[in-house]
Every structure is written in structure tokens, then in C-alpha cells.
C-alpha positions as CSV (number, residue, x, y, z in Angstrom):
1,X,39.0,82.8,4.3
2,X,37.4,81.1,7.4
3,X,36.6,77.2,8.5
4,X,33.5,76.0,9.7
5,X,33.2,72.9,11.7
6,X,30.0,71.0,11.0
7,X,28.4,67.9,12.8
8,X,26.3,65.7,11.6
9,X,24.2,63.1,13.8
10,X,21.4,61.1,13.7
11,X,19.1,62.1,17.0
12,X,18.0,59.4,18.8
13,X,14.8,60.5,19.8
14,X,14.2,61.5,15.9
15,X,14.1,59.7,12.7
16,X,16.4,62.6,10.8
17,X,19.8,64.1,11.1
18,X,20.8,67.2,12.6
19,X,23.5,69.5,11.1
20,X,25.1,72.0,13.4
21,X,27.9,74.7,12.6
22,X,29.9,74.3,15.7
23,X,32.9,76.3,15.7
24,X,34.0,79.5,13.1
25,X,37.4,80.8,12.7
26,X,40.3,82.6,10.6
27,X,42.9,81.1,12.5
28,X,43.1,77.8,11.1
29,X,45.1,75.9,13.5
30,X,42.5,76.7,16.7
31,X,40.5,75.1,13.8
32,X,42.1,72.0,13.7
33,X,42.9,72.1,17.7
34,X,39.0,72.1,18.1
35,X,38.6,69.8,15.3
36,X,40.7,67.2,17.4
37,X,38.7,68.2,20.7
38,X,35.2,67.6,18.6
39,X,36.4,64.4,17.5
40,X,37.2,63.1,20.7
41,X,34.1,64.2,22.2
42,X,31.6,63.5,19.5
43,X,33.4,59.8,18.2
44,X,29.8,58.7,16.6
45,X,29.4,61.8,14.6
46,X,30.4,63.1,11.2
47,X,32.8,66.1,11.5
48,X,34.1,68.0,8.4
49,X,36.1,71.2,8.6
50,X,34.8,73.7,5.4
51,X,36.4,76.1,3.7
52,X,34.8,79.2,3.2
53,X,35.8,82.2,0.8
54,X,34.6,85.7,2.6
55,X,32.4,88.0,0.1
56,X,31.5,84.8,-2.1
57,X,27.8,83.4,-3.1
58,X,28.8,80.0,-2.0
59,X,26.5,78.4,-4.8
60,X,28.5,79.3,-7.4
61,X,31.5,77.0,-5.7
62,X,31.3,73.4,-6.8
63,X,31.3,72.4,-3.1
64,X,30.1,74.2,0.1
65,X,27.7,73.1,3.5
66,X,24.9,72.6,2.7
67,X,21.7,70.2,4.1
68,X,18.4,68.7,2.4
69,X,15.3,68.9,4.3
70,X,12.4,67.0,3.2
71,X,9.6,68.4,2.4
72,X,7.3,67.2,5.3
73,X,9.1,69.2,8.0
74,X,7.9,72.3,6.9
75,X,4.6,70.3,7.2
């Protein structure tokens, strides 16, 4: 199993969201020590920590990362 931190924002020069993966790991608690450090340096932002199963097609879980892009930006 490994955690993904992901951060959402609104960019100010756009009219969408971004969503990043910023930080991978096994080790869970340099997980939630960067976690803390994201917070702290990204305060406007969504964070979430996922978990992620290794060797698993992550749509057959009933919750996993994921982002909707409209259709116009592949316009």
C-alpha cells in the first residue's frame, strides 16, 4: 500500500482547478509529516492523503483520485 498527497486549487489566472499528485510514499508517517508541511504552506488549498492498494485497477474500488475535465479542454 502507498499514499498519495493530492492538491487541489483554483488558478488564479484560469477559470478551472488544477489537481496535482504532490508527494508518494510507503512510509506513512513521512506521509503525514509532509501532509502537515503541505498544509501549512498551501492553507487555501484542498489536500487529501489517498490510499492506494499496489497491483489493483483502482476503478474497481468504490473510491480512488480521480478528476473531471470538461470537454472543451481537449478543444
Amino acid at each position: 500500500m502507498i499514499q498519495i498527497i493530492v492538491n487541489a486549487f483554483v488558478a488564479k489566472e484560469r477559470t478551472g482547478a488544477v489537481v496535482e499528485v504532490l508527494y508518494a510514499s510507503s512510509n506513512h508517517e513521512k506521509v503525514k509529516a509532509k501532509y502537515k508541511e503541505l498544509t501549512a504552506h498551501y492553507p487555501e488549498n484542498y489536500l487529501a492523503i489517498y490510499d492506494l492498494p499496489l497491483d489493483t485497477d483502482l476503478n474497481t474500488l468504490s473510491h480512488y483520485p480521480s478528476v473531471f475535465i470538461g470537454k472543451e479542454e481537449f478543444e
